[in-house]
Every structure is written in C-alpha cells, then in structure tokens.
C-alpha positions as CSV (number, residue, x, y, z in Angstrom):
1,X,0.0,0.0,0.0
2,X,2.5,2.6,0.6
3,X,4.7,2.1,-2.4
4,X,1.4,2.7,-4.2
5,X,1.4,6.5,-3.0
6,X,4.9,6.5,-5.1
7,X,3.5,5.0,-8.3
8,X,0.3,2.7,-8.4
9,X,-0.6,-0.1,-10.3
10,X,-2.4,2.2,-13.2
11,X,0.7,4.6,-13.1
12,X,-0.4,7.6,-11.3
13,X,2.1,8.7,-8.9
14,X,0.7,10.5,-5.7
15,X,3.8,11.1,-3.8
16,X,6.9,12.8,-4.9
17,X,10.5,13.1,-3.4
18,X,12.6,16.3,-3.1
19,X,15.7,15.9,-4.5
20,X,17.4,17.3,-1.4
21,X,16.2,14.0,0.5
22,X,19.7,12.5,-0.2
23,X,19.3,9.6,2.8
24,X,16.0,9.0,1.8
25,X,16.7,8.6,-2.3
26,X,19.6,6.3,-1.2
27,X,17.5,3.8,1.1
28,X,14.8,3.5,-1.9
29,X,18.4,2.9,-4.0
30,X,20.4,0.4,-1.6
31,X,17.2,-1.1,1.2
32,X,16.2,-4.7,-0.5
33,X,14.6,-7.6,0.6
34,X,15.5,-10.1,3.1
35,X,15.5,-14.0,2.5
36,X,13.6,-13.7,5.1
37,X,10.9,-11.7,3.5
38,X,11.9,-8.8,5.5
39,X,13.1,-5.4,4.5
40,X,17.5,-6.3,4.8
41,X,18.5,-4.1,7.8
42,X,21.8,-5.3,8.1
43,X,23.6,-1.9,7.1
44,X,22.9,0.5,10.2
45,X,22.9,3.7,8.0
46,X,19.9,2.0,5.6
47,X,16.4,2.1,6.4
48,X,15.6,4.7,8.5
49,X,14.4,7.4,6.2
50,X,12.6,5.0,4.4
51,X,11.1,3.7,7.7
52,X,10.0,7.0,9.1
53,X,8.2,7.6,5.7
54,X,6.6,4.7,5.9
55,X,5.0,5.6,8.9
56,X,4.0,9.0,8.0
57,X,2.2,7.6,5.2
58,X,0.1,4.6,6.9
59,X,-0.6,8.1,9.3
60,X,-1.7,10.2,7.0
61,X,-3.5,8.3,4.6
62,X,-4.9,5.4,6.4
63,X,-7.2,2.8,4.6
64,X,-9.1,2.9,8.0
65,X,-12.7,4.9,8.3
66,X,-12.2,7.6,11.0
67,X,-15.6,8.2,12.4
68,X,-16.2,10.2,16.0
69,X,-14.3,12.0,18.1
70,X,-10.1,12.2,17.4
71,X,-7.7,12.7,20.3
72,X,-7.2,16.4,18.7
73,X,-10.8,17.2,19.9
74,X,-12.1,17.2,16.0
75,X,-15.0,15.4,15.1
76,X,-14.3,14.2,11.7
C-alpha cells in the first residue's frame, strides 16, 4: 500500500520526493529484501528514512474509516 502513493498499479504517482532528500533517495536505492521476506536491515545507515516515511504515510492516509471523536478534539 505505501509504495502505491509512489506509483500505483495504473501509473499515477501521488507522492513525490525532493531531490534534497539525499538519505531518503539512497535507502529507496540500496534497502532490499531479506530472505527472510523482510526489508534487509543489516547496514545500520539503511532504512531509517525510508522507515519514518513509511510511517508518515500509513498516518496520513490510512485505509481505515475515522468516524467520532479524534484525540485532537475534531470530530471528523
């Protein structure tokens, strides 16, 4: 799901990537796959941009229905 905000199945790309994002640009270039089915984290430097975009995105665009009251006090 969030690799579709970079580019979906049809094409459309939703989310784009500053250029100045160097750490960011090189974990999309060097973070791979795990025999384990994993995301590899065995470099320390790797990951952690991508990982902390990752989060922002199941965040801000959640599949999940908000209905009520949200902790900011907003009823959505």
């Amino acid at each position: 799901m969030r690799n579709a905000r970079l580019r979906n199945y049809v094409g459309d790309t939703r989310l784009f990537i500053d250029p100045q994002c160097k750490e960011l640009i090189r974990d999309f270039g060097r973070v791979t796959w795990a025999a384990t089915n994993e995301i590899d984290k065995s470099d320390p430097a790797r990951s952690h941009a991508s990982d902390a975009l990752g989060y922002f995105i199941a965040q801000a665009f959640s599949m999940k229905g908000t209905i009520g009251e949200k902790n900011s006090g907003r009823i959505v």
